[in-house]
N, C-alpha and C positions, 0 to 999 in steps of 0.2 A: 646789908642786903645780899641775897643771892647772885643777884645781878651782878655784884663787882666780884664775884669769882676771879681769880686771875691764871689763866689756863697754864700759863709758866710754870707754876707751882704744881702740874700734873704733868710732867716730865719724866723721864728716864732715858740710861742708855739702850737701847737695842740694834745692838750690833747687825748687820743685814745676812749674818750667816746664822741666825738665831729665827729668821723666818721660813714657814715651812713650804716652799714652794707649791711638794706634791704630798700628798694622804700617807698615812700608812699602808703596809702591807693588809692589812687586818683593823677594819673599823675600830675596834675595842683592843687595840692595842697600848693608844696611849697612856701617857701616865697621868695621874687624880693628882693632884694637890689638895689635899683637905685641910682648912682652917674654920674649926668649928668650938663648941666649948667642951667636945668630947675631944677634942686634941687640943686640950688646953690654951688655947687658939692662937698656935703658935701652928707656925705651918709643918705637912707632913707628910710623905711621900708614900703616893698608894697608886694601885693599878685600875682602872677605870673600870672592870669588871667587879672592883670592892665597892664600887658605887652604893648597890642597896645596904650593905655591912652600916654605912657610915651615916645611914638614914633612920630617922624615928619608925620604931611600930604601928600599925597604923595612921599616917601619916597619908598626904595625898604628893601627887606630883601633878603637872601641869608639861605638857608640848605645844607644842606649834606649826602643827599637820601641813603649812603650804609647802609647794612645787618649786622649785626653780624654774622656767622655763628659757628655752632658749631662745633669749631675746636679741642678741645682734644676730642684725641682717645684712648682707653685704650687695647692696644693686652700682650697676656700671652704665657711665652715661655711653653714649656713642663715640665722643672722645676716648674710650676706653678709663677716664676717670673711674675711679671708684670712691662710693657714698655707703656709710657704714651707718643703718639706722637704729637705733636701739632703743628699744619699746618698753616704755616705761609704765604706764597704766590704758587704760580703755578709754576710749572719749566717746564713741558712739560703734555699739549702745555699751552702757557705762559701767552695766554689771560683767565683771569677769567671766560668768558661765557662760551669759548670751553672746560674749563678743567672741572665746573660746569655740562656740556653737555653730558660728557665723558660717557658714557655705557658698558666699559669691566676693565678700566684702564687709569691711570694718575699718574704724579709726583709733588710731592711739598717739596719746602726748608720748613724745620721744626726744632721745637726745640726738644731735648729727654730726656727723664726725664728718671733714672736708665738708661743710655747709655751703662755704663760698662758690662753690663749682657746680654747685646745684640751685640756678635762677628760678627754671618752672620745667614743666610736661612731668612725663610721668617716664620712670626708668626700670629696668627690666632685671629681673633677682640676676646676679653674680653667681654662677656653678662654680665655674674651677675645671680646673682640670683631675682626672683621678675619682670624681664624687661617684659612687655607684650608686647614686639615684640621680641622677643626669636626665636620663632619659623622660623620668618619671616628672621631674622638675620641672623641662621644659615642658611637658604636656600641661602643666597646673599652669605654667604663665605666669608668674606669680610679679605684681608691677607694683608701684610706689608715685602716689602723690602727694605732693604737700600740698595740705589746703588752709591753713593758719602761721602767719611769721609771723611768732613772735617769740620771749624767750623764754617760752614752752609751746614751739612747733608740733602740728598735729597732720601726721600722715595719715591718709587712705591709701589702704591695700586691698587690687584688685585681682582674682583670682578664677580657675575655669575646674573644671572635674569634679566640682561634688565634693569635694574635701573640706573636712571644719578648718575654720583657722588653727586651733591647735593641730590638727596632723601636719597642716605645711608650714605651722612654724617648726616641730620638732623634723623635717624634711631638712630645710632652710637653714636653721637660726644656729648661733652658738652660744653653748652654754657662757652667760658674762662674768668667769672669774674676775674676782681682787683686781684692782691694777697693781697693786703692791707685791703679787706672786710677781710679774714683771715676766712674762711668757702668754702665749695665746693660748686658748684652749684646746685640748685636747681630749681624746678618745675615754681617758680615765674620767675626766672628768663629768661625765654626762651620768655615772653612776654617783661618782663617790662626792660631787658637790651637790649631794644631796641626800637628805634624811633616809632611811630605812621606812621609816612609817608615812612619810611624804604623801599628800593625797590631792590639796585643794589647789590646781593651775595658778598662779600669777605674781610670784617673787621674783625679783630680779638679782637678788642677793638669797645665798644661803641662811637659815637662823643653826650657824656651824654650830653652837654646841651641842644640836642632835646629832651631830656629824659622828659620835664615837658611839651611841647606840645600835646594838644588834638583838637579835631574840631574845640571847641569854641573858640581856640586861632585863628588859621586860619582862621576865620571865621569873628571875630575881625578885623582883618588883613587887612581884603579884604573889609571889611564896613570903612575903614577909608581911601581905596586907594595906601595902601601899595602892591606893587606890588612883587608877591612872585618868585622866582629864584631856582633852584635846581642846583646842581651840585654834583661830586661824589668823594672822595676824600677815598681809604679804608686804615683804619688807624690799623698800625700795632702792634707790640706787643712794641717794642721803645715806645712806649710813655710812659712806666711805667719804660725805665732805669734812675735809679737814675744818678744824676750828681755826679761824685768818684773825679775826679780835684778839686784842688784849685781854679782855675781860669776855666771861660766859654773856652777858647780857647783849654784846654785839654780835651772836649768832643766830640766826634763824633755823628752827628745828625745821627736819621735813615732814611732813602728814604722811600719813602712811593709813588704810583701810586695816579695818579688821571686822570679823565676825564669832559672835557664841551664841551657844543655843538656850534656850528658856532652860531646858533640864540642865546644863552648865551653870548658869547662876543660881539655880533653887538648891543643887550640890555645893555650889559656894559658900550661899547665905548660911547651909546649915553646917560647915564645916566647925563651928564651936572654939575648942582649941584644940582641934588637931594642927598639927603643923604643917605648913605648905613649901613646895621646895618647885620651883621656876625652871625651866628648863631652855636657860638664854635670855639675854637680856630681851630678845623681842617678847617673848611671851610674859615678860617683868612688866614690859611697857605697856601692855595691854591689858594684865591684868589690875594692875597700881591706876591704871586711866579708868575702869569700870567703874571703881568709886568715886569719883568725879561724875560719870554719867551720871550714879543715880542722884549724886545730890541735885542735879540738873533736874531732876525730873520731881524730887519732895519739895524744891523752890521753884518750881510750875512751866520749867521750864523745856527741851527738847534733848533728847540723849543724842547728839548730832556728831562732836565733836571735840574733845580736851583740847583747849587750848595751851600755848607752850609753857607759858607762865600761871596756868588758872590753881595748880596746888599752893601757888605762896602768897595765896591774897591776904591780905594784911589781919582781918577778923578772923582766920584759922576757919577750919571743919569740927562739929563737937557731933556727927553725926557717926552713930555705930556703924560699921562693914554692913552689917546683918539688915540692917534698916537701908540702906541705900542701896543693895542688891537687890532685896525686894522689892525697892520701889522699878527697877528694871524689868522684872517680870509683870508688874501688875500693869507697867504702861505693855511691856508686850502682848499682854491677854487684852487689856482693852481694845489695843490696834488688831486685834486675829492674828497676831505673827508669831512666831514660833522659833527664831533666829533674828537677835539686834547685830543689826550691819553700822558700824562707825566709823571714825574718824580718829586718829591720837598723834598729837603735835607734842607731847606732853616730854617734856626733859628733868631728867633726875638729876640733882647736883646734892654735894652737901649739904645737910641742911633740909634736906625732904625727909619725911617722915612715911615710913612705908606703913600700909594700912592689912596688904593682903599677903606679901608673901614672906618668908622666914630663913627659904635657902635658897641659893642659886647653884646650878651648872652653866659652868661658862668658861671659853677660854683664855686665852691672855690677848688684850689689847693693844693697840697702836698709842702710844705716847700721846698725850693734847688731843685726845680726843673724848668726844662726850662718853662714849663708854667707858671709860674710866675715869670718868667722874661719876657713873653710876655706880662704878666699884667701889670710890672714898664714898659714897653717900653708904653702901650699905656698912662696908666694916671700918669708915675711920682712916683716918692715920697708918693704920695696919696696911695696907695698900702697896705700903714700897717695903714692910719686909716680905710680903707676899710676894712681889715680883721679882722682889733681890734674892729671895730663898729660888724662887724659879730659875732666874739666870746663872746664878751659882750652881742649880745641879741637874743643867739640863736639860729645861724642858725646851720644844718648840713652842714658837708663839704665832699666833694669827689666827687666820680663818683655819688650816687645816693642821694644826699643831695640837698642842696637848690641853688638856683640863683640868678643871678647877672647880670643889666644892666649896661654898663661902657660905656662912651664915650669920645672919645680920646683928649687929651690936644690940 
């Protein structure tokens, strides 16, 4: 069973001078690692601007358009304590745009840093000294109450001026790199922890491997007929829990929202065999969870949410991609909607069978963590000379290090 994975066995060394604290000079500078069956899929050393070189004719790609936003907040009691809140999804109201939209007040599940020190009332944003919107700051007022203990705390934030919640968060907040870069954030990072094409408010995590796209990739892209796809998938703070079980079966995946549009899956269903290449594991996860929704929906059921374990049910799927897409569009024309907003819990391990996609961009992983068990699911065993070729010549690894094309067994 999948289940008894033993995370021990997705190990490696990575030395701590092998992580890349801060970006490159130049988005697309990094370097490609390509392991495909055009490099005899033995790994190869290429510069991230060969990207399209290394991709099918005609072919499609797939990104993952959310935001990072700056989501720590720093407010200070009277005791001069300070309360670090970090906003993790919308609780009221629920949908991202409207709570982003908000002009007096909103709620969000958050995580709390010094919790203990903070019984009740409500506390007042933390400037600093040096901020040159201070002034601006303190006219917005910008305060903090908890109104839910438990252990997924839910703050209201109350606010004065007319401003949407996103303008005083990006006033306020700081971008939440890595804890692993092991540094606070900084000035750099408001750009460069974050996509080029970046559009839809509310990740709290980068999906990094857009992180090394610039025009000229795109641009690439589109001279060779690759047809380019967005989707929106806001990736949450989960992605960074370490795996603490022995086995994959004693971890709980974290949910994470995501959204695509009708014209997105009706380009899906009819994609044929061309080949499809992922653009980071979030946008793998959402799109490998699609087909799951629609079987949800041809066994009469509701396209709500993947569950973590729902791809290894014991009777398998004998349903085509092309048939369970459609049946996503047809429930979306039924309901009048025009954009399926979901849910995906869903974990890739060995042993999963990929339905939609073919290639992945993506960069190197954290040792015993679930994304690199989504790496042994797509290419194998190949997995540690892929990272031993890496650590042998150089690459950086992490969120803001170097990349990697892989294409599936």
């Amino acid at each position: 069973m999948v289940q008894d994975i033993r995370i021990e066995n997705y190990d490696y060394p990575l030395p701590d001078e092998r992580i890349a604290r801060y970006p490159l000079p130049q988005r697309d500078d990094s370097k490609l690692l390509v392991f495909t069956n055009s490099s005899g899929r033995v790994p190869e050393n290429r510069k991230f601007p060969d990207l399209a070189d290394c991709l099918p004719e005609k072919s499609m790609i797939v990104f993952n358009e959310t935001k990072v936003v700056p989501a720590r907040l720093l407010f200070q009691k009277e005791t001069g304590a300070l309360i670090e809140v970090f906003c993790l999804e919308p609780a009221d109201p629920a949908d991202y745009q409207l709570c982003f939209a908000a002009t007096e007040s909103c709620c969000w599940k958050v995580i709390l840093g010094n919790a203990k020190r903070w019984k009740n009332g409500r506390l007042r944003l933390y400037v600093g000294t040096g901020n040159p919107d201070a002034a601006l700051l303190e006219a917005i007022s910008l305060e903090a109450e908890r109104v839910e203990r438990s252990e997924s705390p839910v703050v209201s934030f109350h606010w004065q001026g007319g401003y949407s919640f996103s303008q005083v968060m990006g006033l306020a907040g700081r971008i939440p790199i890595p804890p692993y870069l092991k540094r606070d954030s900084e000035s750099i990072d408001r750009e460069r922890y974050q996509t080029w094409y970046a559009r839809q408010e509310g990740s709290v995590a980068a999906p990094t491997a857009g992180l090394h796209f610039t025009g000229r990739e795109l641009d690439a892209l589109a001279a060779k007929g690759i047809d380019r796809l967005n989707l929106c998938l806001h990736v949450g703070a989960g992605t960074f829990l370490p795996v603490k079980s022995e086995t994959i079966g004693g971890h709980a995946m974290h949910s994470e929202p995501f959204s695509v549009t009708k014209a997105f899956l009706k380009a899906l269903a009819a994609k044929g065999d061309r080949q499809l290449t992922a653009v980071g594991t979030t946008s793998t996860r959402c799109l490998e969870s699609l087909y799951f929704l629609g079987v949800r929906c041809l066994e009469g059921g509701e396209p709500d949410c993947v569950g973590q374990w729902e791809p290894y049910r014991p009777e398998g799927y004998a349903y085509p991609l092309s048939e369970a897409l459609l049946a996503l569009v047809d429930y979306l024309e039924r309901n009048g909607r025009d954009v399926l907003s979901a849910r995906t819990q869903i974990i890739i391990v060995p042993g999963y069978r990929f339905r939609v996609i073919d290639y992945l961009v993506t960069n190197f992983h954290q040792p015993k963590s679930t994304l690199l068990l989504l790496i042994s699911a797509l290419v194998g065993d190949a997995w540690r000379d892929i990272y031993r070729f890496a650590l042998e010549n150089g690459y950086r690894f992490l969120s803001y290090g170097d990349s990697s094309l892989l294409q599936k067994v």
